[in-house]
N, C-alpha and C positions, 0 to 999 in steps of 0.2 A: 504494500500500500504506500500512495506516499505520506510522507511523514508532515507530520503539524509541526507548528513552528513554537518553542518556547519561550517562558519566559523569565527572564533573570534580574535577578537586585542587586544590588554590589554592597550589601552589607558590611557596614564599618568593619574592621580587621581581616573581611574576607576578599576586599577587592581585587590583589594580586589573582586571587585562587575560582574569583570571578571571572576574571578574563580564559584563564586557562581552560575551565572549563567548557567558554564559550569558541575556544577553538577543538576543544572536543565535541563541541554542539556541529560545528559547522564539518568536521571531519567525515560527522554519522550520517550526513546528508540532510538533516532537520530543515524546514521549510522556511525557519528565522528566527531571530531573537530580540526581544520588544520586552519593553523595559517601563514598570509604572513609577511617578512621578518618588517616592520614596528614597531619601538617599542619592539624590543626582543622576538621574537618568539621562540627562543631554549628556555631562560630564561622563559616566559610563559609552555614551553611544558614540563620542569625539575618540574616547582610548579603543572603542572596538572599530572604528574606521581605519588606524592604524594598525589592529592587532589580527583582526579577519583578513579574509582574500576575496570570498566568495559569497558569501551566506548576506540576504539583504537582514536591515536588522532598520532600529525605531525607536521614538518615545510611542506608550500605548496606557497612558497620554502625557503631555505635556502642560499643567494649567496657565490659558493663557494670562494672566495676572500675575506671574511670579516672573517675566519677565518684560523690557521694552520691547516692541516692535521690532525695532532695528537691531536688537541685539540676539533676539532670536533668528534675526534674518541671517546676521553675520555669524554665527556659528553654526547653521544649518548649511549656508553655503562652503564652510568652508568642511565637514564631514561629507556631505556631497560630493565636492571636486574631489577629497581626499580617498573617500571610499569607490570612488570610479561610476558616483549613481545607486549605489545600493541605503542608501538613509532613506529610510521616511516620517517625516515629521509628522506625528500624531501626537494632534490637542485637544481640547476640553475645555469645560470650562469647572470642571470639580465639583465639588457639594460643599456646603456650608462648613463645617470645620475647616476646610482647608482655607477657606476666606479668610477666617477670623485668624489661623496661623497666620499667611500672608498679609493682613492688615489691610484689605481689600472690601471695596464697598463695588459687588458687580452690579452691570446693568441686566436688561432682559437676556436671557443666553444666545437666542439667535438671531441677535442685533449683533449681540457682544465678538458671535462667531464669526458673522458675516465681514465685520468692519476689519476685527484681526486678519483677515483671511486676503480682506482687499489692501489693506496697509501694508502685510507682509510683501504682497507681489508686486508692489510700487516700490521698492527699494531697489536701488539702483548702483551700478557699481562695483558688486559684491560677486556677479558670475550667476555662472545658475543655481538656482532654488532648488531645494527636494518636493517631491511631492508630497500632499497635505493629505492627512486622512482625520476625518473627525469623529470623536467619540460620542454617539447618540446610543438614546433606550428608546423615547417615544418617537413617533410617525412624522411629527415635522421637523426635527432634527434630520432622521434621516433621509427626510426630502433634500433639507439643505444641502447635506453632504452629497449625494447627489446630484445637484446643483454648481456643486461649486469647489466637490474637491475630488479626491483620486481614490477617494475609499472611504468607507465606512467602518468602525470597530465597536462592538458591544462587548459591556462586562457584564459577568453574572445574567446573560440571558436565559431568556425559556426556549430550549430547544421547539416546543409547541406551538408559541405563538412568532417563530421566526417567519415565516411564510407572511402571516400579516405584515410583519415591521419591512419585511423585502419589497413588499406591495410598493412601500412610497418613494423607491426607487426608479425609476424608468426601465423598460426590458434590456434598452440598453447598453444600461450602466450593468443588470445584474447579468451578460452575457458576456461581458467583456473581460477576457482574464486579465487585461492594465488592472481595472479596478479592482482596489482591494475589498473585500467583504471577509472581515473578523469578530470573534467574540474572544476576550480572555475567560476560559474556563475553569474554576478552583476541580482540582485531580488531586484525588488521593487513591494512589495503587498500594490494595494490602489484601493477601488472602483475607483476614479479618473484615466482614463487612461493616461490622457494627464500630469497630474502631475507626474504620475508614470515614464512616458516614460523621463521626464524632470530630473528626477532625474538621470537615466541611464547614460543621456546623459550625463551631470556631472560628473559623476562617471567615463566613460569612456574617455571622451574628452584627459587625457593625453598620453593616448596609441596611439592615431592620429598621435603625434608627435614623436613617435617612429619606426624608416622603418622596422624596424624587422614586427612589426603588419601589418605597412601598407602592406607590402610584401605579409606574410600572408592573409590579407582581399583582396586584389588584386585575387592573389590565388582558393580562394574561391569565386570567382566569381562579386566582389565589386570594379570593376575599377573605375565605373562611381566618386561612392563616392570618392573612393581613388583620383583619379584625383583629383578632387574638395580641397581635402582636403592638398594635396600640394600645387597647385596654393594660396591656402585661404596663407598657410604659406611662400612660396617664394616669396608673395606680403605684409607681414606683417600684413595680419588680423588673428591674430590668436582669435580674440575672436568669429571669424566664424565659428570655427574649430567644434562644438559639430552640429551644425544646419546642415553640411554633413552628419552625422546620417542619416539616413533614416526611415523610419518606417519598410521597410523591412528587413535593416541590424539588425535596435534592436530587432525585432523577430525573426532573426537567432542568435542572439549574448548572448540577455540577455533574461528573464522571467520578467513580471511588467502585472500589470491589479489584478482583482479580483483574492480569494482565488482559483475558482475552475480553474481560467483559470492556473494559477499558478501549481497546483496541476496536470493540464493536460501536463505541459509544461514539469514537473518533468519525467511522463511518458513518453512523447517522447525520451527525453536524453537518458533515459533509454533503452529504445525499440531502441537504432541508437546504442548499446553498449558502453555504459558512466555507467556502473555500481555503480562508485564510485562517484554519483555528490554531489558538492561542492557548496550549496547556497553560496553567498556572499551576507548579508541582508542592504539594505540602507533603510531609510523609509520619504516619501513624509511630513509626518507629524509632526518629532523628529527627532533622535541623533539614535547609533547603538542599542541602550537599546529598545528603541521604536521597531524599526524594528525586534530586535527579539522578542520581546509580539508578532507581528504581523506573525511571523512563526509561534511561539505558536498556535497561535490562526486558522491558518491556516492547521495545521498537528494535530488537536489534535487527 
């Protein structure tokens, strides 16, 4: 099959053993490696321009408020030249916590997107641009993207309701293999199902607390939880908040169980047009290092 593309963090003390891994990513033939905002992801995707050959790689995403205009112009142009065209710049506009870390008062998101989007490609000077891929959940985001950029990326989707959120694409866009179409998917591989699933839950729990999602998950057909999941918070149990998971939400949401079930999970996304997926590797057993031996070992 071909292989999904992953996703890496360069966590403090592990960034040497980041890269190296990501040239072990790009040896096994993986489809890419996308990188979320967490710990410097441009600064990760500037040392893997220098440190890859082959393997196209990305922010997945980048919030556009943590940086200027033109300063994202000019370090995207210059991973671009330096990686021979394989960067793509994926942004966002992120959720509320990360506003209040960055000290940021946004506007409407797909004003916000739009304007980023035409100010970036009025820079002048700099060589060529990478191409833009925008991070959407609901239906006019990824009109916009769409519209007006080289791809589209979801986190945490519902494998279910992909076909609608493709809908507000053009045929297009979604027949065209330039364009990217991704989701980052939380994967946990462990014969243990129920650890596996425990782990997702984790993983996922603070997206709960964000209405953008909940809205989304609502959407897609997830009220019950949803409900659940506000009540747990409007009454102050937030540490209820992962146990509204479902077993059926995390088998539309994330992949977790054995190698093959995994492997099969990989093909569905694919087969719903998710071309571009995006493990996101945790592991029942270890740290991220773990988790991806356990790809490895999974996709060899």
């Amino acid at each position: 099959m071909t292989l999904p593309a992953l996703c890496l963090i360069a966590v403090p003390g592990r960034r040497r053993r980041t890269l190296e891994l990501a040239q072990e990513v790009e040896k096994r033939g993986f489809a890419g490696i996308f990188s979320p905002s967490p710990f410097g992801n441009m600064s990760l995707c500037e040392a893997l321009s220098w440190n890859t050959e082959t393997i196209p790689f990305g922010t997945a995403i980048a919030p556009i408020y943590q940086r200027t205009v033109t300063d994202f112009a000019q370090s995207a142009a210059v991973m671009h030249e330096v990686s021979g065209g394989r960067f793509r710049l994926g942004i966002g506009v992120a959720h509320g916590p990360s506003h209040v870390r960055m000290g940021v008062t946004p506007g409407k998101p797909l004003g916000d997107i739009r304007s980023f989007v035409e100010r970036f490609r009025a820079q002048e000077g700099l060589g060529a641009l990478p191409p833009i891929i925008i991070a959407a959940l609901r239906k006019r985001m990824v009109a916009l993207a769409g519209e007006i950029a080289e791809g589209v990326v979801f986190a945490n989707a519902s494998l279910s309701h992909m076909g609608t959120s493709l809908a507000a694409l053009p045929e297009s866009k979604r027949n065209d293999p330039a364009f990217f179409i991704g989701n980052m998917i939380p994967t946990c591989i462990s014969d243990d199902i129920e650890a596996a699933k425990a782990v997702n839950r984790r993983t996922l729990t603070s997206y709960g607390f964000l209405p953008n999602y909940r809205n989304y998950w609502r959407e897609a057909g997830y009220e019950q939880e949803m409900d659940a999941i506000e009540t747990a918070i409007a009454e102050g149990r937030n540490a209820d908040v992962p146990s509204y998971f479902s077993d059926r939400w995390l088998e539309d949401n994330t992949l977790f169980g054995p190698a093959a079930k995994v492997r099969d999970g990989v093909a569905a996304w694919k087969a719903a047009g998710v071309k571009d997926l995006i493990l996101v590797p945790s592991s029942a057993a270890g740290n991220q290092l773990k988790a991806i031996e356990e790809v490895f070992a999974t996709f060899r």
